[in-house]
PDB file of N, CA, C and O in Angstrom, chain B, residues numbered from 101:
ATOM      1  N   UNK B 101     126.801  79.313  67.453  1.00  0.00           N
ATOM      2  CA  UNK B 101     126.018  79.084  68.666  1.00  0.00           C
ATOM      3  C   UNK B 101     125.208  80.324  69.041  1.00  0.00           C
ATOM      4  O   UNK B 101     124.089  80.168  69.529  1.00  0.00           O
ATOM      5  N   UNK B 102     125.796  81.762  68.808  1.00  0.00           N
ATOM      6  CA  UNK B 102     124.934  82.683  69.092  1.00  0.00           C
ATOM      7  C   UNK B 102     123.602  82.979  68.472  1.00  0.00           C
ATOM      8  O   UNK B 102     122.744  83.735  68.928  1.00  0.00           O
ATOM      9  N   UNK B 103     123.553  82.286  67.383  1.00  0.00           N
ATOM     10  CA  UNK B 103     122.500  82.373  66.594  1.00  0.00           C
ATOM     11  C   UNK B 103     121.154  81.324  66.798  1.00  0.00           C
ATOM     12  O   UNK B 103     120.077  81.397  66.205  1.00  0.00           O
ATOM     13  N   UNK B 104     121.582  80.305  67.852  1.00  0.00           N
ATOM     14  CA  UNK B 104     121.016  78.709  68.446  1.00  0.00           C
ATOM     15  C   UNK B 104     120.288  79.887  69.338  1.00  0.00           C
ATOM     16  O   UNK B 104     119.094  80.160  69.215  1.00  0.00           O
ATOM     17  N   UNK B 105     121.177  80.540  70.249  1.00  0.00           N
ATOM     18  CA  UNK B 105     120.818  80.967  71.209  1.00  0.00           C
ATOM     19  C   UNK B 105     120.148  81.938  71.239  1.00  0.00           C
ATOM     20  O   UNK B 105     119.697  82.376  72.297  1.00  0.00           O
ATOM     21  N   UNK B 106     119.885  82.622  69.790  1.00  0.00           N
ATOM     22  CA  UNK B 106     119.176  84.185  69.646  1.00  0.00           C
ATOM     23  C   UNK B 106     117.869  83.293  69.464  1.00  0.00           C
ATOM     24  O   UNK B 106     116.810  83.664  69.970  1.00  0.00           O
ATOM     25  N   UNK B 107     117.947  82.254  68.823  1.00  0.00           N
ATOM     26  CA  UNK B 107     116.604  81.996  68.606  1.00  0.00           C
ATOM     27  C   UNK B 107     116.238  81.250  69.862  1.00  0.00           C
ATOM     28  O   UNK B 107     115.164  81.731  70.223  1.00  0.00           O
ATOM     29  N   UNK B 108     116.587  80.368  70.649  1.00  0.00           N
ATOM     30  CA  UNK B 108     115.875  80.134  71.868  1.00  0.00           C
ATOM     31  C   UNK B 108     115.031  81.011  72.873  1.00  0.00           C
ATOM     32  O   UNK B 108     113.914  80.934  73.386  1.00  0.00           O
ATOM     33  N   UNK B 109     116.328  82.065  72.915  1.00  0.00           N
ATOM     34  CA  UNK B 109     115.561  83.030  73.575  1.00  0.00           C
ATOM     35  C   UNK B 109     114.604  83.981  72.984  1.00  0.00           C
ATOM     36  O   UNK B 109     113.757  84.521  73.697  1.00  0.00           O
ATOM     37  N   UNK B 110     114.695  84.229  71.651  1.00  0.00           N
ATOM     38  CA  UNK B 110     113.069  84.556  71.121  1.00  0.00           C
ATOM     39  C   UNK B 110     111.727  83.497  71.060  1.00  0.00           C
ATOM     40  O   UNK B 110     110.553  83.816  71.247  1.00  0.00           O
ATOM     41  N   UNK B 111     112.142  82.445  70.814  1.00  0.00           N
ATOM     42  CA  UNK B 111     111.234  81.517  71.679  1.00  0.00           C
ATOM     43  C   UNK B 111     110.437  81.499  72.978  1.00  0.00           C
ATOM     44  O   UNK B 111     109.283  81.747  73.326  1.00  0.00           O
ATOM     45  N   UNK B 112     111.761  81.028  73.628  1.00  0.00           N
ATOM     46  CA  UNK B 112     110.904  81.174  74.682  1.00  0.00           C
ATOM     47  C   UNK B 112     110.419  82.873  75.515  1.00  0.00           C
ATOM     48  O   UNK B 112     109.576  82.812  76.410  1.00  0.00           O
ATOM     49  N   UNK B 113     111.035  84.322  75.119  1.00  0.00           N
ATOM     50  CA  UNK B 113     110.134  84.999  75.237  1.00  0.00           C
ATOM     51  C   UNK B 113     108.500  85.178  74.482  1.00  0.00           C
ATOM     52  O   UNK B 113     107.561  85.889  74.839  1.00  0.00           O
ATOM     53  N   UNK B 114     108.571  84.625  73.807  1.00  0.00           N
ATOM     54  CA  UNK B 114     107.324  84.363  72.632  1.00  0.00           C
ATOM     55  C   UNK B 114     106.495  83.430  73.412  1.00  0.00           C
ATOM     56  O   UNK B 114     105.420  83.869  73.822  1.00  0.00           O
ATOM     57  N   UNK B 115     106.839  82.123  73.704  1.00  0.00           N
ATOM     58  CA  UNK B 115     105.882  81.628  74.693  1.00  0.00           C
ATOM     59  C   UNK B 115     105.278  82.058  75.693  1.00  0.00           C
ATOM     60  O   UNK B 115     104.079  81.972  75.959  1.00  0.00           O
ATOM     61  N   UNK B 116     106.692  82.862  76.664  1.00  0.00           N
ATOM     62  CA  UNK B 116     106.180  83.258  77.728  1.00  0.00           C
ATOM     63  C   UNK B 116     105.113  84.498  77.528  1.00  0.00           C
ATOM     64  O   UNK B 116     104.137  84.599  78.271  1.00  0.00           O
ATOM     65  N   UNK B 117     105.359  85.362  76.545  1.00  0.00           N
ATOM     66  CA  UNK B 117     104.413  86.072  76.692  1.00  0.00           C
ATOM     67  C   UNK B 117     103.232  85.707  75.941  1.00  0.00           C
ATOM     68  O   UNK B 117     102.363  86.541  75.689  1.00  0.00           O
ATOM     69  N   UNK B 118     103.147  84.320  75.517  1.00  0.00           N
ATOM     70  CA  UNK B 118     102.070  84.298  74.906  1.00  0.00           C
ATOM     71  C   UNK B 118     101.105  83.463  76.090  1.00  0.00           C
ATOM     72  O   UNK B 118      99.876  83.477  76.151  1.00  0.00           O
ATOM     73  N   UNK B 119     101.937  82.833  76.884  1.00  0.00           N
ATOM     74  CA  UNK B 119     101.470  82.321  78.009  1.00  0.00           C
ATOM     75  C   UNK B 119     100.961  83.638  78.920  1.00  0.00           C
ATOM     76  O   UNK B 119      99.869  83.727  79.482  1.00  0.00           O
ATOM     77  N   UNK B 120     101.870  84.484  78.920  1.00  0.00           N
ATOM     78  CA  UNK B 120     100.919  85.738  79.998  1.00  0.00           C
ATOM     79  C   UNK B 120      99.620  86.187  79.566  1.00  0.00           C
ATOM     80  O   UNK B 120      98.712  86.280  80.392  1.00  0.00           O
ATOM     81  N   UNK B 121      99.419  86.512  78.200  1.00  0.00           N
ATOM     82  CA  UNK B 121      98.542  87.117  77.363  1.00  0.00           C
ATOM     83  C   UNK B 121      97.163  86.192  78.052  1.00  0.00           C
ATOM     84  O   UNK B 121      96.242  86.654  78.725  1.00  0.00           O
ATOM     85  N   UNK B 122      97.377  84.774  77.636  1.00  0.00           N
ATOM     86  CA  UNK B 122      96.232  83.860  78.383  1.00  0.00           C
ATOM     87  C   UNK B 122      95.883  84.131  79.707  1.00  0.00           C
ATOM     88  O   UNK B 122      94.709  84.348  80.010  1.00  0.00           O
ATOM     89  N   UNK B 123      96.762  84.139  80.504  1.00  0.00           N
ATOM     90  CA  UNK B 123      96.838  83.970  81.788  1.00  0.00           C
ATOM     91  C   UNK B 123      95.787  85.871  82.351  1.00  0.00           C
ATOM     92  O   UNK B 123      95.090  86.040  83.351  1.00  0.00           O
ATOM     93  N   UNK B 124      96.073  86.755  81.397  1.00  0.00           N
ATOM     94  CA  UNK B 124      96.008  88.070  81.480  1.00  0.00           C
ATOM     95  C   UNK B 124      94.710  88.109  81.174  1.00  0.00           C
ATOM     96  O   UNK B 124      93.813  88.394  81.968  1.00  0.00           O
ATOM     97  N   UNK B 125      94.561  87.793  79.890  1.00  0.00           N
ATOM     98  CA  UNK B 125      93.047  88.224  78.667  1.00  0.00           C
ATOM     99  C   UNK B 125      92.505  86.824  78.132  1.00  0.00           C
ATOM    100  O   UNK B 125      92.406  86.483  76.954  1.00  0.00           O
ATOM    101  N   UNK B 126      92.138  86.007  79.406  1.00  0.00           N
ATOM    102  CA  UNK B 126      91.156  85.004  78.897  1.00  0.00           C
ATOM    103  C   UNK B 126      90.418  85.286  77.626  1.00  0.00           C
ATOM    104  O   UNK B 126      90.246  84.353  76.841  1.00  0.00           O
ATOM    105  N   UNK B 127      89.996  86.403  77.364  1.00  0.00           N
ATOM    106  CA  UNK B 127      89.070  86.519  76.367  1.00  0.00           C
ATOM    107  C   UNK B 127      89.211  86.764  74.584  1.00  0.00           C
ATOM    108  O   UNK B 127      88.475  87.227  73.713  1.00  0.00           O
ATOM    109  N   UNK B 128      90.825  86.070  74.641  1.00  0.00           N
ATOM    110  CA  UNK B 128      91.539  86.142  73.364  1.00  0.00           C
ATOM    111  C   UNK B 128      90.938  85.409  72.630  1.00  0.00           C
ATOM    112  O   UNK B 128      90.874  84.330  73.218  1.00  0.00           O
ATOM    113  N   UNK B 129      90.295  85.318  71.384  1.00  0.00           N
ATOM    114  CA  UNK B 129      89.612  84.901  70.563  1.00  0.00           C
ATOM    115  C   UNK B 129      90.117  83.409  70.068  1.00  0.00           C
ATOM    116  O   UNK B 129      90.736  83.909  69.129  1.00  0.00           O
ATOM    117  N   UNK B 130      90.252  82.676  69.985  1.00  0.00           N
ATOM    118  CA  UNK B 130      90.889  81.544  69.587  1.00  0.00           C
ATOM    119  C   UNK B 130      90.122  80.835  68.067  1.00  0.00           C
ATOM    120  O   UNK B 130      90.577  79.806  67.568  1.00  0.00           O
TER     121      UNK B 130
END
């Protein structure tokens, strides 16, 4: 289970900061 859980939470820090990055630097190249 710790290993379910290592990866959730690299997940969802990965989203979230990929969600800030947007939210931050509209001007990310897509």
């Amino acid at each position: 289970m710790l290993e379910v859980h290592s990866t959730l939470v690299t997940l969802t820090y990965g989203y979230l900061s990929f969600a800030l990055a947007e939210k931050w630097l509209p001007s990310i190249p897509r």
